[in-house]
C-alpha positions, 0 to 999 in steps of 0.5 A: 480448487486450492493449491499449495506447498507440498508441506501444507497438504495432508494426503493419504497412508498405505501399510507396505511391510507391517509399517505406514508410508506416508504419500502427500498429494499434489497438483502439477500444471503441463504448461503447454496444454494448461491441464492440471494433474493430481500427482501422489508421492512419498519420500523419506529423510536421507541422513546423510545428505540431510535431504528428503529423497523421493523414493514413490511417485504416482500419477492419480489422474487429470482433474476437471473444473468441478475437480474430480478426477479422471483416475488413472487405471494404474493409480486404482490397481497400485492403491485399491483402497480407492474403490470409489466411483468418482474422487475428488481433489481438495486440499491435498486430499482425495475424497468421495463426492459426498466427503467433498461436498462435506469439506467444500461447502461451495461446491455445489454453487460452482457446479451451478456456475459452471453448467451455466458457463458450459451451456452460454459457450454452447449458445455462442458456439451454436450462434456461430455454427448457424451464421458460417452456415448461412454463408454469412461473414463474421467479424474478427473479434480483436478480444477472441483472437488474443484469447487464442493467441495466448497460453499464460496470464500475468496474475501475480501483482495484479491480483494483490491489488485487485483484491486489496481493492475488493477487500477495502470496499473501493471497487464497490464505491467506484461502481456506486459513484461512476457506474458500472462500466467506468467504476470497473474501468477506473479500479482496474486503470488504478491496477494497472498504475500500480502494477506499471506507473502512471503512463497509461498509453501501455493499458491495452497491451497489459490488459491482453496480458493480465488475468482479471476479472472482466479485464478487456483491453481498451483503447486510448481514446476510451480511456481519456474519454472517461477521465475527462468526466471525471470532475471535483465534485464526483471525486469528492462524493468517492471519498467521501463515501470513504471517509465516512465508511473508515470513521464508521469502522472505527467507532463500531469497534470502539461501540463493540469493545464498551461493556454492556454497562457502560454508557456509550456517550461520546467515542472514547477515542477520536479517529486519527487521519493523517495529512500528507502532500507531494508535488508532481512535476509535469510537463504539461502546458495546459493545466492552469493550476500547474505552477513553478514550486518548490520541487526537490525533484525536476525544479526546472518543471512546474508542478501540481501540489496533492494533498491526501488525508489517509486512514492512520490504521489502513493506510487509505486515502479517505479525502484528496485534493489537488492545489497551485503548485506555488503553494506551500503546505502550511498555507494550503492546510485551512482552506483544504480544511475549508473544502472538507466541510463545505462538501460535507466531511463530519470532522466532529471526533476526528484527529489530524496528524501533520507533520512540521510542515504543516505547522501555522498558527492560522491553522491551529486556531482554525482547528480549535475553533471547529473543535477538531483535534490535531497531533503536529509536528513542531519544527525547531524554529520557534523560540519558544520550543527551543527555550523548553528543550534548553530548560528541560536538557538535564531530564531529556539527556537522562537514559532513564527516560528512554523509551526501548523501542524508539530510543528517544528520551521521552517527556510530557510537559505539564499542564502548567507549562501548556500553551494558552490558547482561545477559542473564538466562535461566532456569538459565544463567549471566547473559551480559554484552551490549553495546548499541549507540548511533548518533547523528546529527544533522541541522543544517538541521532545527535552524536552522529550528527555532531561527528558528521560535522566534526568530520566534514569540518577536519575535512574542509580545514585540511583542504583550505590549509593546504590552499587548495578551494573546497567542494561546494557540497562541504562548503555548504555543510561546514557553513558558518564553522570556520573562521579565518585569521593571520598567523605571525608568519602573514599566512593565512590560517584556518580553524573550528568554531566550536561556539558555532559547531555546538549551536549547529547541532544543538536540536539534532535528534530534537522532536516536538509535538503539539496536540489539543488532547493531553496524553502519555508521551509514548501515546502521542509519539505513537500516534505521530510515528503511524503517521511516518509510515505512511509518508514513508510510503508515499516517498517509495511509491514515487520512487520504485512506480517512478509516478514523479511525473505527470503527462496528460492536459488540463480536460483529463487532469483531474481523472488522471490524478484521480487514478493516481491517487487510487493507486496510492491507496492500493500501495499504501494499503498493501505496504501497512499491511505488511509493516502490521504483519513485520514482514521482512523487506528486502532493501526496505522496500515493498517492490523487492518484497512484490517481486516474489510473486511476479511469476505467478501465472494462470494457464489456459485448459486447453482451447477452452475459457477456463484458466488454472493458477499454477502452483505456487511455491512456499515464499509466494503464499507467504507473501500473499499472506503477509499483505493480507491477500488470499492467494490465487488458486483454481480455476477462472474465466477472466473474460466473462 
């Protein structure tokens, strides 16, 4: 049974007085009993408070769960146009029984489902009926007392991942990998991680409040059981599964869009993956690979380094990997890649999107080697980069260039100006390859950067000017741009460096990438933005699901991060989708956008299984909708 916005819903007309009175159905939820009741109103505009003021409202009756209604005699003898025997709920609208299986093409297949539900909870009450009978003693049921004991359900957060796990194909991929009971397990573990963080130790109250499907709270012990048998090897199998089910997506699309006279040959575009890595501080004694890093966040802990290959167009993890903690990006990158191949990953038209980090000659020319296509981040260190930003500063410093939309003067170096390259593979003849460069430049980025120094530098001369010892934190920023002399009178003297100043902010706003393919400027900085969004995504799940922290030993390591990993996926999915859909993001972040459907609750009907969504507002659908999720509604029996 859907439910919705008042607005949404279509309802009935009467004739009052030669004019037409427009009255709008809807469902209201007695939140003591659960029960849900069909209510009928009218209103008309009121012009000068600009409001619309209810002026009929009339209760139609009680629905039942194959939503029919319990007509009130009142409603029958003020509305005697419904003379039908039985009326039927269904969005917004009061239909016959054979109108309702017109519109509802399911209905059937859910009174089956429920006359099946209503005869099992007729076995299990009989069972129990003829044990008290025997004068036999029942064991509590820790799962039938909390059912009792509980009148709403948690379902709003939950339901937007769970579903987003249904619609992407990971549940079926976990219960084909792990098995039934563990792959819906570790699916809903991954919900709960994204609903709650990463410690697990508050699974089981969660479950008892939360309305999922089969969703059963479940002890400590069982979980860390399971995550101890979660190895590498059924990790990689998982995503592979993945990776093979998005690549396949994404040339079917392309197969598709090739006209009927067109040979199909080789995929006219590759699939683009985007590399991204985080370390996880922990406080763990006991994981070997767990080793002091680099960690700009709890440097006084070690870490484990996770590295993640993500869908540029989903947003899924598709390939993850956990490594030393005292490895850095760039040296970890080949042998990541080397693993890839090695569990059986086809890299063959597929393109890696990294960022700077990332960046080492090493891994570039394994890449060429294995003709796999790549889009890297350069960083502004290389003096080669550098010489061509400074011999093509009078076109990148022209507006003309500028693209609208991303502000960045853009610029494809010509093919005459590509790197040289070779391509070395075992018993063949070394293969000459161009690398291609794409610069842009951003000159507001470096006006504010050049005024932020300047500030800080006047703010730094005034302080030592006037003797006084300067904050470490400017000290640090205004490094290297203040000399020091005598003035005629001995005293010391401070002053700018303009030389120095001019150095420091000369590759502010600067940008280049390096790709195997050469395209269109705004082609490639597309494809490297799709992959910022991504690593932007990553930085909010560590920050709003606070998942910085690690808490479990080296036997369930792998399975923790595992999950971990599962929840990324939920997050990074749900957050693309709603950057696809330019849903607004209160403060620019996807928690605050969540927060709306936070209140979304399910009631229960009575004493029975049989729970009801209550109804939601107008922002609540909307949210759903702009995550891509079908909003919840109708009946449900999360326990069966």
């Amino acid at each position: 049974m859907k439910s919705g916005n008042k607005k949404q819903l279509t309802g009935f007309s009467v004739q009052k007085d030669g004019e037409t009175e427009k009255w709008h159905v809807f469902l209201r939820t007695n939140r003591r009993s659960g029960y849900q009741y069909v209510v009928a109103e009218t209103n008309h505009w009121d012009k000068e408070k600009k409001q619309a003021r209810v002026t009929g409202r009339q209760m139609v009756g009680r629905i039942q769960p194959t939503n029919e209604i319990t007509v009130s005699p009142r409603f029958r003898k003020r509305f005697p146009q419904f003379t039908q025997p039985e009326l039927f709920f269904w969005e917004g609208q009061l239909l016959s029984r054979s109108e309702y299986l017109s519109a509802n093409p399911n209905a059937q297949q859910e009174w089956d489902e429920l006359e099946a539900q209503q005869q099992k909870d007729a076995e299990e009450a009989a069972a129990k009926a003829q044990l008290l009978a025997s004068g036999e003693e029942l064991e509590p049921d820790p799962l039938e007392e909390m059912r009792q004991a509980r009148r709403y359900l948690r379902i709003g957060k939950p339901w937007a991942a769970w579903m987003t796990l249904l619609n992407c194909g990971m549940l079926d991929a976990l219960v084909g990998i792990f098995g039934a009971d563990d792959g819906l397990l570790l699916a809903q573990l991954a919900v709960y991680v994204f609903d709650q963080g990463p410690a697990m130790d508050r699974f089981e109250d969660w479950a008892a409040a939360t309305g999922l499907p089969r969703l059963q709270p479940v002890s400590g012990q069982r979980i860390s059981e399971l995550l101890s048998r979660i190895d590498q090897s059924k990790i990689n199998a998982f995503f592979k599964t993945r990776y093979d089910a998005a690549r396949e997506r994404f040339f079917a699309r392309q197969r598709a869009q090739t006209s009927s006279g067109e040979d199909a040959g080789e995929p006219q575009q590759p699939f683009l993956v985007a590399f991204d890595s985080t370390g996880i501080s922990t406080y763990s004694t006991t994981i070997d690979q767990a080793e002091y890093g680099h960690a700009k966040q709890n440097p006084e802990l070690k870490q484990v380094n996770l590295m993640l290959l993500c869908d540029e167009e989903t947003g899924e993890a598709i390939f993850a990997y956990s490594y030393w903690g005292s490895i850095n990006d760039s040296k970890a990158f080949v042998p990541i890649l080397k693993h890839m191949i090695s569990a059986g990953f086809d890299l063959s038209f597929v393109t890696f999107v990294t960022d700077r980090g990332f960046r080492n000659p090493f891994a570039t020319q394994f890449l060429l080697d294995h003709h796999i296509g790549f889009v890297q981040g350069i960083p502004i260190v290389e003096d080669s980069v550098k010489k061509l930003f400074r011999q093509h500063r009078d076109l990148l410093t022209q507006n003309g260039y500028m693209n609208g939309d991303t502000g960045f003067v853009e610029m494809a170096l010509s093919p005459s100006e590509a790197e040289a390259w070779t391509e070395n593979l075992p018993g063949v003849k070394p293969i000459q390859r161009k690398v291609f460069i794409y610069l842009y430049y951003n000159p507001l980025t470096n006006s504010f950067a050049a005024r932020r120094l300047a500030k800080d530098v006047e703010d730094a001369l005034k302080v030592l000017n006037s003797g006084r010892k300067l904050d470490p934190r400017l000290a640090q920023r205004t490094a290297n741009c203040i000399g020091e002399k005598e003035s005629d009178k001995g005293h010391k003297v401070y002053y700018r460096k303009a030389q120095v100043m001019t150095r420091k902010t000369e590759f502010e706003g600067c940008l280049a990438i390096r790709t195997d393919r050469y395209l269109s400027a705004a082609q490639v900085f597309t494809i490297y933005s799709d992959r910022n969004n991504i690593e932007r995504t990553f930085r909010e799940l560590k920050v709003e699901e606070d998942a910085r922290r690690l808490m479990a030993t080296q036997t369930a390591f792998e399975g923790k991060l595992f999950v971990y990993e599962l929840a990324q996926s939920i997050y990074r999915q749900v957050a693309m989708q709603a950057r696809k859909k330019q849903a607004v993001l209160p403060g620019n972040s996807l928690n605050k956008l969540l927060a709306a459907i936070e209140p979304v609750v399910a009631v229960r009907v009575g004493n029975g299984r049989e729970w009801r969504v209550d109804l939601l507002t107008r922002r609540q659908t909307q949210v759903y909708e702009q995550i891509g999720v079908t909003p919840p509604a109708g009946k449900h029996y999360f326990w069966c």
